[in-house]
C-alpha positions in Angstrom: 87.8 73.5 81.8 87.5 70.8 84.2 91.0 70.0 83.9 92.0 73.3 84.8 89.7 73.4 87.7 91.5 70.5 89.2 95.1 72.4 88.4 93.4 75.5 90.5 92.3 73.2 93.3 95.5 71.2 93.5 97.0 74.1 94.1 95.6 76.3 96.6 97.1 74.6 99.6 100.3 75.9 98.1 98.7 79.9 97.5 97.4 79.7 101.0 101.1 78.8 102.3 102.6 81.9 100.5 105.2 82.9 102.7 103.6 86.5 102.2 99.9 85.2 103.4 101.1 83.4 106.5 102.7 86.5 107.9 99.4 88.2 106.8 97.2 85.8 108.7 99.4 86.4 111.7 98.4 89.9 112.0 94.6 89.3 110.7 94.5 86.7 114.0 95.6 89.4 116.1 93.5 91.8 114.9 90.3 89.7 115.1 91.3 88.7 118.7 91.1 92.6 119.4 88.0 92.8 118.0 86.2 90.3 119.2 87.8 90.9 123.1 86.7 94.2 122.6 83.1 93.6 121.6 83.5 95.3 118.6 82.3 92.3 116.9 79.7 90.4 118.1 78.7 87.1 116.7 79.5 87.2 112.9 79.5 91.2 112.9 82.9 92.8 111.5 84.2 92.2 108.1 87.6 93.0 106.4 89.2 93.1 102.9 92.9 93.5 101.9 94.6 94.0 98.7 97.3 91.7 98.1 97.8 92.1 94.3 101.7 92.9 95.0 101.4 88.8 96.9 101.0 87.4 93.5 103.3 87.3 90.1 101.4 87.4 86.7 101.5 83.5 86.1 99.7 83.0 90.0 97.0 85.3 88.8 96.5 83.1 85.6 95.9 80.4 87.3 93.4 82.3 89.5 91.6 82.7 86.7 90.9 78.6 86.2 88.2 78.9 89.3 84.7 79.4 88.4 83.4 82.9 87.7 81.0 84.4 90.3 78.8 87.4 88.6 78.8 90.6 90.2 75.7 93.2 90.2 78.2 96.3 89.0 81.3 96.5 87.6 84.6 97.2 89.4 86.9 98.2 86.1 89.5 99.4 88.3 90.2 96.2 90.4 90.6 94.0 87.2 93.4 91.1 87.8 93.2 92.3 91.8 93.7 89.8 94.6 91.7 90.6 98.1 91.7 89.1 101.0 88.1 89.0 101.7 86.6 88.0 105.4 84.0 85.2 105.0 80.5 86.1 105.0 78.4 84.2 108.6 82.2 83.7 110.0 83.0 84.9 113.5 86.0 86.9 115.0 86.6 84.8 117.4 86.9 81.8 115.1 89.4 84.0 113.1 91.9 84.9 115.4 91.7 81.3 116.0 92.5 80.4 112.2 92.1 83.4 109.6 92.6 80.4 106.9 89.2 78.9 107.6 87.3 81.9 107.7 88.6 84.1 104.7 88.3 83.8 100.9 90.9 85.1 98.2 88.9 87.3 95.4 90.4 87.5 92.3 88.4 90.0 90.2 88.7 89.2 86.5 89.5 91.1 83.3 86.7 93.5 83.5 85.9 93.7 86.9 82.7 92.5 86.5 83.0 88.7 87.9 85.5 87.8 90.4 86.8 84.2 91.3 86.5 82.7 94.9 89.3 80.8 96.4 88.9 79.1 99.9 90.8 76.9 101.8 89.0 74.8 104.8 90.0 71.6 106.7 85.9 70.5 106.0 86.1 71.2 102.6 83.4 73.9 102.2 83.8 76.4 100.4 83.8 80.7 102.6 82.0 82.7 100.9 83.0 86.6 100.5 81.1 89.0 103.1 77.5 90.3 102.8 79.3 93.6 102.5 81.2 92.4 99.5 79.9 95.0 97.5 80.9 98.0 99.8 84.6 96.7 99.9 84.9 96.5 96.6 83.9 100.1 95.8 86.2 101.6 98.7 88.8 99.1 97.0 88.0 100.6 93.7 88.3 104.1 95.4 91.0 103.5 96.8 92.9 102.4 93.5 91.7 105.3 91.6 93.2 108.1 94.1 96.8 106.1 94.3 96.2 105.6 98.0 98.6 103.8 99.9 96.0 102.3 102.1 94.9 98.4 100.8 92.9 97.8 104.1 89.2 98.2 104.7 87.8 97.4 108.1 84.2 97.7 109.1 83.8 97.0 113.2 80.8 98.1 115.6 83.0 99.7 118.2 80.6 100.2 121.1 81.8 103.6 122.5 81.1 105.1 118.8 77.7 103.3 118.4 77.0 105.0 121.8 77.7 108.3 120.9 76.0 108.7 117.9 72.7 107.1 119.9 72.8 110.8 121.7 70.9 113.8 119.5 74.0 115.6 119.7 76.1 114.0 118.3 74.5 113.4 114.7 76.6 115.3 112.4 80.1 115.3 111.1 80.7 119.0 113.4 79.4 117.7 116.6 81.2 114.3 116.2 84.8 116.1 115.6 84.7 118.5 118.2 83.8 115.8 120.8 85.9 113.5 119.5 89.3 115.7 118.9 88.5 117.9 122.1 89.0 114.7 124.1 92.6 113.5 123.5 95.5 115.2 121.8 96.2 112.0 119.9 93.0 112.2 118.2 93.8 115.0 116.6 98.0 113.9 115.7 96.3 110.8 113.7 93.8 111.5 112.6 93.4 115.3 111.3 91.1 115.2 108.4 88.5 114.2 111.5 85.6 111.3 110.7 83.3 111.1 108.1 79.2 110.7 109.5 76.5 109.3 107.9 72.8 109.9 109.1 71.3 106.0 109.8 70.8 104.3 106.0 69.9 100.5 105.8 72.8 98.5 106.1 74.0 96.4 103.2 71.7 99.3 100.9 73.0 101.1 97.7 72.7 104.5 99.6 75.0 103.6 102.3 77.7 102.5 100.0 77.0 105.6 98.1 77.6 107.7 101.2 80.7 105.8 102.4 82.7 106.4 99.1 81.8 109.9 100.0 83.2 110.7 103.4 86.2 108.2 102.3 87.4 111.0 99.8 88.7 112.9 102.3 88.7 111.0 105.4 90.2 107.6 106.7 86.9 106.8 109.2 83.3 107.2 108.6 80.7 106.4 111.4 77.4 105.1 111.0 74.5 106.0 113.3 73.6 103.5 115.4 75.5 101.1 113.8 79.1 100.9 113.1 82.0 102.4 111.1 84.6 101.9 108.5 87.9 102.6 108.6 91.0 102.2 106.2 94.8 101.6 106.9 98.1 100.8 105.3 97.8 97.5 107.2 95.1 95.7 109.2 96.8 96.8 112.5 96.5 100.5 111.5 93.0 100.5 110.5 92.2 98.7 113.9 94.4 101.7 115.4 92.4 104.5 113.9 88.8 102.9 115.4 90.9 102.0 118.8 91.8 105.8 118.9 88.3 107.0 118.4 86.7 104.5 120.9 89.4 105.9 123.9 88.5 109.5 123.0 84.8 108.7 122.9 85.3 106.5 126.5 86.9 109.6 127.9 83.7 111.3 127.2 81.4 108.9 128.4 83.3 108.7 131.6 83.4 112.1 132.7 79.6 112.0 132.1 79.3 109.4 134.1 81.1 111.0 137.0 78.0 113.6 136.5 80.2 116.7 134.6 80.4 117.7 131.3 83.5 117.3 130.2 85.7 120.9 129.3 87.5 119.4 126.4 90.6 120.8 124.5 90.2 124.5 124.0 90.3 126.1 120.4 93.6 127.7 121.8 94.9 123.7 122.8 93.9 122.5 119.8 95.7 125.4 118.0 99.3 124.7 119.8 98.8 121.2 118.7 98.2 121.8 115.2 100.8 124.3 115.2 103.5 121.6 117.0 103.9 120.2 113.9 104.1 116.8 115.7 101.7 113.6 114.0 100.5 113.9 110.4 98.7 117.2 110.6 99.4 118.6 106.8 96.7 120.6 104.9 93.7 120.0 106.5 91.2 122.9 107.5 90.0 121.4 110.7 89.4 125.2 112.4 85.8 124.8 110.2 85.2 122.6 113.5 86.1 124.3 116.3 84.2 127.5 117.9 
């Protein structure tokens, strides 16, 4: 075994030099430089994972497998011989966007999903360990495999202007949150049709919350939590920040009309309508008049 530990470490510099990973980490630097400009993540809050199982040919992943196994406290059969990029857990976006390298971890989940392998790579020589939220991730990630989505990107962010609004009485349900939200800006509505997910305040980091965020991710691509953050998922890194940069400009619009002492009109039932009906943004199938008046 200890031989092939030694193979595994010799050759990370190499897997972390993928030509495939480097243009990754490009796009996770500028990503985490939004985030952390933005205030969206605060000291070592905001955490990420990606799949990048396609990075990786058969032989890689075997010798993946020579790194010690890490136990996991449930099973994740439908990620077995899946590569994520995993955001390290007490790492900081600023640091990131600085050098994503340092401050992620590879997770190779093993044959049957119950153990994973860690693989860092740091200039000190300590090892990142995966996110707090590890568990979360990995049952979206799950979730995500099992529906044959196209998204592989799971970003969880405490975008201020969200946080705020759901700090108001009301704004605590998935109804109130839409309207507000989609009555504000056209473009809410184009991107994001299937509105956001909401879930009443649950400890962070609990079983319940993960519970509830598989939930609204079933049919939805955001879910807010009160007072305290949201998820969202994307095709890539940049389009999950998009969706939670989208939200945050129709909540500002909100907050900013209140501030100039009105409450603000918003889009009629009739605007929304005509937008729907345009045709224009990725408005398919989804019943979103159950949220309008």
């Amino acid at each position: 075994m200890t031989g092939n530990i030694d193979y595994a470490q010799n050759s990370t510099n190499s897997i972390f030099q993928k030509k495939e990973l480097k243009t990754l980490f490009r796009e996770i630097a500028e990503v985490a430089e939004y985030l952390w400009q933005r205030g969206w993540a605060e000291r070592n809050a905001g955490n990420f994972s990606i799949n990048v199982t396609g990075f990786f040919t058969g032989k890689e992943l075997d010798s993946l497998a020579a790194y010690p196994l890490n136990p996991l406290t449930k099973s994740y059969p439908a990620l077995k011989r899946k590569v994520f990029i995993i955001s390290g857990t007490g790492t900081r976006m600023r640091d990131m966007a600085k050098n994503p390298g340092a401050n992620i971890c590879l997770v190779y989940m093993c044959e049957t999903g119950s153990s994973c392998h860690i693989i860092t790579q740091t200039d000190e020589g300590v090892p990142v360990r995966p996110t707090s939220e590890l568990a979360t991730h990995l049952a979206i990630q799950q979730q995500l495999v099992e529906k044959k989505a196209t998204e592989t990107v799971i970003i969880h962010a405490h975008v201020t202007e969200l946080v705020a609004l759901t700090q108001l009485p009301a704004f605590t349900s998935e109804y109130a949150i839409n309207k507000v939200l989609w009555g504000m800006h056209p473009e809410t509505l184009l991107f994001l049709p299937d509105g956001v997910g909401f879930i009443p305040f649950t400890l962070p980091g609990s079983e319940s919350i993960a519970m509830a965020t598989l939930k609204g991710f079933e049919t939805r691509k955001v879910v807010l939590w009160e007072k305290h953050g949201c998820m969202s998922v994307g095709n890539s890194i940049a389009e999950a920040f998009d969706h939670l940069d989208l939200l945050a400009k129709s909540a500002k619009i909100y907050f900013l009309c209140r501030s100039a002492g009105t409450e603000p009109e918003g889009l009629t039932s009739a605007q929304l309508q005509e937008i729907r009906d345009s045709g224009v943004g990725s408005m398919d199938d989804y019943n979103y008049l159950k949220f309008m008046i």
